[in-house]
N, C-alpha and C positions, 0 to 999 in steps of 0.2 A: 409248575411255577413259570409264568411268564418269562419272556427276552425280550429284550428294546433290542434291535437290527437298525443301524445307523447305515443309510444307503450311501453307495459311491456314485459316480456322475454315471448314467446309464443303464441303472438298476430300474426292474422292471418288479412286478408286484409278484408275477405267478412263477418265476425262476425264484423271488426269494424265499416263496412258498413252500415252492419242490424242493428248495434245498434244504430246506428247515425241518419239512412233515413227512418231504414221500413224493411219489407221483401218483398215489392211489385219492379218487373222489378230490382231486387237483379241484375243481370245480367250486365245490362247499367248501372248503381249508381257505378259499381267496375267499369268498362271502362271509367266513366266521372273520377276518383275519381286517376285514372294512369292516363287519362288526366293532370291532371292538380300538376301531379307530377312527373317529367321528374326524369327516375331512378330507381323509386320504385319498378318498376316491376324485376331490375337488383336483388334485394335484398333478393330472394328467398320468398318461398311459408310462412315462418314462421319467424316472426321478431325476433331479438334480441332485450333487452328495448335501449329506446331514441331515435329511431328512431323519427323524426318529419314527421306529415302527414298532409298536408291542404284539409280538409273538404270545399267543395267548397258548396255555393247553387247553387244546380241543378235544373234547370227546371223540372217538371213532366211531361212525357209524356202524349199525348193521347189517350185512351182507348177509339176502338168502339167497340160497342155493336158486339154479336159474329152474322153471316150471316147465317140463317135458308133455307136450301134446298127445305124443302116444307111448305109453308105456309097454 
């Protein structure tokens, strides 16, 4: 189920991320996260407060195992 995160004066996008999701694929979690909020991105690198933000669930990716050259 989604969350609206209502920003305070000097919120940033990838700290509200991490605190929301994780620090793991930080990366994609801030690109699903402009997804699914048309704009946001226009609003510059550091919010003003009240901004409204919808926390969407994300899927988690697949992680394989890392590929060993010489076994």
């Amino acid at each position: 189920m989604p969350m609206i995160y209502q920003t305070r004066e000097g919120d940033v996008l990838d700290a509200i991320c991490a605190a929301h999701y994780g620090l793991e694929n930080l990366a994609e979690t801030v690109i699903g996260v402009l997804e699914h909020n048309p704009g946001l991105a226009d609003k510059g690198a550091i919010y003003s407060a009240g901004i409204r933000i919808t926390l969407p669930q994300l899927t988690q990716s697949v992680v394989t195992a890392p590929y060993s050259l010489w076994d």
